[in-house]
C-alpha positions in Angstrom: -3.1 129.6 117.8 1.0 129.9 119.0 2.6 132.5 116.4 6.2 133.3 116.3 7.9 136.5 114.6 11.1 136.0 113.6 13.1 139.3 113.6 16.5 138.7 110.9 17.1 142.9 111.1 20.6 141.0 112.2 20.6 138.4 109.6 19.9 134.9 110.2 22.1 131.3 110.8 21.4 127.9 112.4 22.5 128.6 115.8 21.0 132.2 116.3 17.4 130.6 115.2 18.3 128.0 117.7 20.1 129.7 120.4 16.9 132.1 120.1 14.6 129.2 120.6 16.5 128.3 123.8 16.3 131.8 124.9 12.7 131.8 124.6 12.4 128.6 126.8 13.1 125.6 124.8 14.3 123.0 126.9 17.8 122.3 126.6 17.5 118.6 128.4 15.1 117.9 125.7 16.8 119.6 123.2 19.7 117.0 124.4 17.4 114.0 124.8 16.4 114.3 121.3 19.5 115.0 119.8 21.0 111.9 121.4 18.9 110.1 118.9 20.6 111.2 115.8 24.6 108.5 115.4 26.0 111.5 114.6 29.3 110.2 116.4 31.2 112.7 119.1 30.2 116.2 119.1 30.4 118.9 122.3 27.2 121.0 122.8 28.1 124.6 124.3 25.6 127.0 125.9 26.6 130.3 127.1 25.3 134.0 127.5 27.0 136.7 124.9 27.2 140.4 124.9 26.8 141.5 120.8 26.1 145.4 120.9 25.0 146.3 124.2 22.3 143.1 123.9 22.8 140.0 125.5 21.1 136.9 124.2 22.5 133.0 124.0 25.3 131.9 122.1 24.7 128.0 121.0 28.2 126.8 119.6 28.7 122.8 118.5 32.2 122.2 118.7 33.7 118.8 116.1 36.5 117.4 115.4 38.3 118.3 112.1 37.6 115.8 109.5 33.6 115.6 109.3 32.3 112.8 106.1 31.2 114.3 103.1 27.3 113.2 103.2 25.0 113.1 100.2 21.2 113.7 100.7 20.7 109.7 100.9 23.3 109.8 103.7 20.9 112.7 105.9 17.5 111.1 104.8 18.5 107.8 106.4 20.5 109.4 108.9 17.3 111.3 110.5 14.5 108.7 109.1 16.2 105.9 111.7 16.3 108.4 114.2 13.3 107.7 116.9 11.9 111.6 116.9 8.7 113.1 116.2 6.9 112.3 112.8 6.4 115.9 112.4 10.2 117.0 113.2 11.3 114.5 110.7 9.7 115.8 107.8 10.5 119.3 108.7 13.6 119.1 109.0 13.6 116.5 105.9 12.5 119.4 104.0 14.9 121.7 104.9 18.1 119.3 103.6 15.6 118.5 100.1 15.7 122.0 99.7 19.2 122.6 100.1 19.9 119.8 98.0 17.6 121.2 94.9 19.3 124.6 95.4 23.1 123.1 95.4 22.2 120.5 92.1 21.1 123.5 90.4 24.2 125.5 90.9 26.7 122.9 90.1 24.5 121.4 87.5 23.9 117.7 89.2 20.7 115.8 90.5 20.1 116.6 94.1 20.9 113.2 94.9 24.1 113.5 93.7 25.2 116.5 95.5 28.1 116.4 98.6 26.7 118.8 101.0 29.8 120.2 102.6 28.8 122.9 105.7 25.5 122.1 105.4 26.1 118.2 105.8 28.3 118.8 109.0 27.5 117.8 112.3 27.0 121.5 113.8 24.1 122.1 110.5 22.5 118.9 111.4 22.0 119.5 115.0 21.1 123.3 114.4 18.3 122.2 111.5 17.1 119.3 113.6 17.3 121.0 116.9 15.3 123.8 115.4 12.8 121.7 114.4 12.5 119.9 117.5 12.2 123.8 119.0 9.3 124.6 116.7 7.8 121.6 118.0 8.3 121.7 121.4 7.0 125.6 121.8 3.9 124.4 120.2 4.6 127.5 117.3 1.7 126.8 114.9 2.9 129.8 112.1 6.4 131.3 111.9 6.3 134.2 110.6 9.5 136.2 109.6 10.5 139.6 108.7 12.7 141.0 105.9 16.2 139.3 105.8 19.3 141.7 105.9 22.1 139.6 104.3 24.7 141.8 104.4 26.8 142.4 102.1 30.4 142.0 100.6 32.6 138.5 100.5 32.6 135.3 102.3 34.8 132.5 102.4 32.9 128.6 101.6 34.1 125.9 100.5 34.0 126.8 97.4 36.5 129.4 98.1 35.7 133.1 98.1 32.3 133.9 97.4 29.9 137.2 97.3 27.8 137.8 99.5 24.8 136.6 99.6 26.6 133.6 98.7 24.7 132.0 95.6 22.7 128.9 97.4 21.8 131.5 99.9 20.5 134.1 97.2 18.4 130.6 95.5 16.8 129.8 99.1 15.5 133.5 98.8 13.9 134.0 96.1 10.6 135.5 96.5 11.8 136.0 100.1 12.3 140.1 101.2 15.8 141.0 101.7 17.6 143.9 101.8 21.5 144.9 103.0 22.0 147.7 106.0 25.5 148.2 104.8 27.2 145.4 107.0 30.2 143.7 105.7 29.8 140.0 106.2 27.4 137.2 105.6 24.7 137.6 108.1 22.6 135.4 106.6 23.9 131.5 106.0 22.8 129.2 103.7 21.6 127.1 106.8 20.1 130.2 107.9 18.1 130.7 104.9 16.9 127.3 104.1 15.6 126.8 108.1 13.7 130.5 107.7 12.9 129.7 104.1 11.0 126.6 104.4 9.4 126.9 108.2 8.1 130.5 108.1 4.6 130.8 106.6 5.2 134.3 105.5 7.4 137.6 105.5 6.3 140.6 107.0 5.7 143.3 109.5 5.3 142.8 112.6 2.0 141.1 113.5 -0.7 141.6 115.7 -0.7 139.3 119.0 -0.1 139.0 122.1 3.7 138.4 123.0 4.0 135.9 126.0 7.7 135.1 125.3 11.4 137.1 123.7 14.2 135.1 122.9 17.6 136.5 121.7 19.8 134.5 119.9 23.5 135.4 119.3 25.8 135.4 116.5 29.5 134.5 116.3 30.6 137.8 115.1 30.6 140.5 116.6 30.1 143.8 114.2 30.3 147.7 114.9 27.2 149.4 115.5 25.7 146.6 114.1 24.1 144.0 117.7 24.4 140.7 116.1 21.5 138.6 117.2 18.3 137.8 116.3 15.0 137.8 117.9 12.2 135.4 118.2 8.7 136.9 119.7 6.5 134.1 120.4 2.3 134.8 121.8 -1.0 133.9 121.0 -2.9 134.8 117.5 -5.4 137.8 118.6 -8.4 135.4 117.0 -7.3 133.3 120.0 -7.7 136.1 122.9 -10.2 138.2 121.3 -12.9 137.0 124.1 -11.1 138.6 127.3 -11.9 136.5 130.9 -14.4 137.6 133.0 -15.9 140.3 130.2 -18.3 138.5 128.2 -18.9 140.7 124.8 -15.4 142.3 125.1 -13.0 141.9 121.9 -10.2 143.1 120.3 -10.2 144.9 117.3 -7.9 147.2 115.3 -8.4 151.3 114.4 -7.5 152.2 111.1 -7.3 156.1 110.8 -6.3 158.8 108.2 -6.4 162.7 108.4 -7.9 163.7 104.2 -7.5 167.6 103.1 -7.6 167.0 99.3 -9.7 164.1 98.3 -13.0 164.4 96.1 -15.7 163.6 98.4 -17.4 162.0 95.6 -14.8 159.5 96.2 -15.5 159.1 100.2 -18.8 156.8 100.0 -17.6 154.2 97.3 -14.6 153.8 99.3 -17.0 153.4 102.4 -18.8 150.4 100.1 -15.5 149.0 99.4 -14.2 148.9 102.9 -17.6 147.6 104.5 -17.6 144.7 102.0 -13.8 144.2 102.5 -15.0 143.0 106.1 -14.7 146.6 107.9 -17.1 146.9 111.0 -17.4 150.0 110.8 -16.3 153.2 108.9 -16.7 157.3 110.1 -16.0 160.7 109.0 -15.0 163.5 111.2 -14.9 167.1 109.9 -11.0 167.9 111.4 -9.1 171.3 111.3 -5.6 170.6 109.0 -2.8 172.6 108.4 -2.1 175.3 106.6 -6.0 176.3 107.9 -7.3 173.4 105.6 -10.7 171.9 106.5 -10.2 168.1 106.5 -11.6 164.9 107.6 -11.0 162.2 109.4 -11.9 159.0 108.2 -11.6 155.8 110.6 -12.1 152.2 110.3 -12.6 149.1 112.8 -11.2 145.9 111.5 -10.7 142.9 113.2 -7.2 142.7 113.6 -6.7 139.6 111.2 -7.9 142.0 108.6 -6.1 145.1 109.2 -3.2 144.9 106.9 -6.2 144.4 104.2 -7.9 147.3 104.9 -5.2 149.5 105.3 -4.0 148.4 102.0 -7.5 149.6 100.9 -7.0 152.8 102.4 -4.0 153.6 100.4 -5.5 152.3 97.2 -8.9 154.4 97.4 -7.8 157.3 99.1 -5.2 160.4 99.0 -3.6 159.7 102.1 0.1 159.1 102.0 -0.7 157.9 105.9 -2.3 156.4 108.6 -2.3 155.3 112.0 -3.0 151.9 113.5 -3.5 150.9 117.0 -5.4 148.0 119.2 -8.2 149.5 121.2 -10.8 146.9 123.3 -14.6 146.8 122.5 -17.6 146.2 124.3 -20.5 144.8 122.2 -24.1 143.7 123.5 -25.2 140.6 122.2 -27.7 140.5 119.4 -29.9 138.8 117.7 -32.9 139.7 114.8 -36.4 139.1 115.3 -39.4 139.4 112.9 -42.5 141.1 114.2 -45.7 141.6 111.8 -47.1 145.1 111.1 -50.1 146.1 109.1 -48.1 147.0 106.0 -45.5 143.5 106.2 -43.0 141.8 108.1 -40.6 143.8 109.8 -37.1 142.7 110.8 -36.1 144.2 114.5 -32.4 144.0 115.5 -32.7 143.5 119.7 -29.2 144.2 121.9 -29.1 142.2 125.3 -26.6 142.0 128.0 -26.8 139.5 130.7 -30.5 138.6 129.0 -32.1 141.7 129.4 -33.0 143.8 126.5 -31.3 147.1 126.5 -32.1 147.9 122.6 -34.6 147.1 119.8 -34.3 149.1 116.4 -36.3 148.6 113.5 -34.2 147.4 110.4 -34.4 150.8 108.7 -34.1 148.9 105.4 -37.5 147.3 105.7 -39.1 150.0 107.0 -38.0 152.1 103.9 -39.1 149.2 101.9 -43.0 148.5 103.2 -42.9 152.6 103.4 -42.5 152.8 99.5 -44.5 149.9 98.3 -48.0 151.0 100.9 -47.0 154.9 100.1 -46.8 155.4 103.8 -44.8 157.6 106.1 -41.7 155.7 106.7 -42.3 157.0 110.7 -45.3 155.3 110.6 -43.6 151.8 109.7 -41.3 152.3 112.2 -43.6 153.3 115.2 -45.9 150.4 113.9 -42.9 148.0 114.1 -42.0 149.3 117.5 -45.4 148.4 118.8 -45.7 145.0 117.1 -42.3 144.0 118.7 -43.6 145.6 122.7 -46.7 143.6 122.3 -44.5 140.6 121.0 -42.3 140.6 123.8 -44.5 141.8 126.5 
């Protein structure tokens, strides 16, 4: 599966999530061909390259002439149902203008059908929320995901006049969203900004695990101290796509999860083990460590599969003392296995046999059993297991 991260550490608007799409690779001849589908009357596409704080990335500017109508929702649906694009782009983008709509009735107190969208209804929005779409589309991104949105901080000026910042159908389109201000003052995140991120990005977050096969930079208008306007789009492959790597067949990916403990009850250490095993954990250790301060510690690490990491570290935090941890990717070699009964004198057995290539490299009793049958024949439990051993030989011999 495609994933995209969105990076809004800059803020957010129509043309830096598009300009970043183009950055990454999106076509802009089909970027043009599909816009050429939209009667949205004359309008001047520009493409160029812009310096914002030492970064460089692409500036996408759509230049109009001064009197643009004042279109309702009506207007837009009709507008982009008639137009001969994708299913899927139509009803992304679709969603995007509802949105906006909802958010704008509710402010001024009319139905959403009612409602003059006024920058949002312009030609430059309508190209930016459609062409983003289009974007999404054409980069095959299956999950957007975004992180926290720095809005800035401040006034802006709207049509409305002057307005704080985040302006108010910005601060509705981010509602359960993360935001947070750096300080800057400006808008750095538009209303068209928020309802494109708002409604196409599946979640907000850190960054994620996978592998990054393109960068895009997209550029803002303004150009602020200290402060490298433009966002980032990181676009790859999901890791439970590339866990199996070419050419090395039991090879995977998975994620280390590891925490240095001085002060924790160790009566505490094997329910958390429980709780991270049956949280999907493939495996949990404890190293005696040297701390500071001439402290004897431990060391307590965790594979996850890396869809599961944020889970388990979350776990870690919950059931433990540590205040941190460290996470990194490592690659792991695993034989192939498989479980196999054998019969022994005192019951069925389970024996867990490891191949690579087809040949056997491994059989183990399933100590489990063995401490079972052990119990209930009043047996040494060595005696189950060499039994076992021998009943699986003569099985396979």
């Amino acid at each position: 599966m495609k994933q995209a991260y969105l990076d809004c550490s800059a803020g957010i608007s129509g043309d830096m999530f598009l300009a970043a799409l183009l950055d990454a690779g999106f076509d802009p001849r089909h970027l043009l061909d599909e816009l050429k589908k939209l009667s949205l009357g004359f309008y001047k596409l520009k493409r160029t390259r812009a310096l914002r704080g030492g970064i460089v990335g692409t500036r996408w500017e759509v230049e109009v002439g001064p009197d643009q109508p004042r279109r309702k929702l009506g207007d837009i649906e009709e507008l982009v149902g008639k137009a001969a694009i994708s299913e899927g782009v139509k009803q992304k983008a679709l969603k995007i203008f509802r949105r906006l709509a909802e958010v704008e009735g509710k402010l001024h107190n009319q139905p959403p059908s009612e409602i003059h969208f006024h920058e949002v209804g312009a030609v430059d929005s309508i190209i930016d929320i459609v062409g983003a779409c289009v974007g999404v589309e054409a980069l095959e991104i299956s999950e957007l995901i975004s992180s926290p949105l720095n809005v800035g901080g401040g006034r802006t000026q709207a049509a409305h006049g002057s307005l704080p910042v985040p302006a108010p159908a910005t601060a509705e389109l981010l509602k359960d969203i993360p935001i947070y201000s750096s300080g800057v003052e400006g808008e750095l995140v538009t209303p068209t900004g928020a309802a494109i991120v708002s409604t196409l990005a599946a979640r907000f977050g850190p960054f994620p695990s996978f592998k990054i096969e393109r960068i895009g930079y997209g550029a803002g208008a303004k150009e602020f101290p200290q402060h490298p306007n433009v966002a980032r789009i990181f676009i790859g492959q999901a890791l439970e796509a590339v866990k199996a790597q070419p050419g090395l067949p039991g090879e995977e990916l998975v994620t280390v999860i590891e925490a240095s403990l001085d002060d924790m009850n160790p009566q505490l250490y094997g329910y958390f083990v429980e709780r991270a095993l049956s949280a999907g954990a493939l495996d949990v250790t404890c190293t005696p460590v040297q701390m500071k301060k001439n402290r004897p510690g431990f060391l307590v690490t965790l594979l996850s599969p890396p869809e599961g990491a944020d889970a388990l570290a979350q776990l870690v935090f919950e059931q433990t003392t540590t205040i941190g941890l460290r996470m990194h990717e490592a690659r792991r070699r695993v034989l192939e296995r498989e479980s196999v009964e054998v019969e022994t004198p005192y019951g069925t057995v389970r024996v867990k046999v490891a191949r690579r290539q087809g040949k056997v490299l491994n059989a183990a009793p399933e100590y489990e059993d063995c401490q079972k049958l052990a119990t209930e024949k009043n047996v040494p439990l060595k005696q189950v297991i060499l039994s076992a051993q021998a009943a699986y030989v003569q099985k396979s011999g």
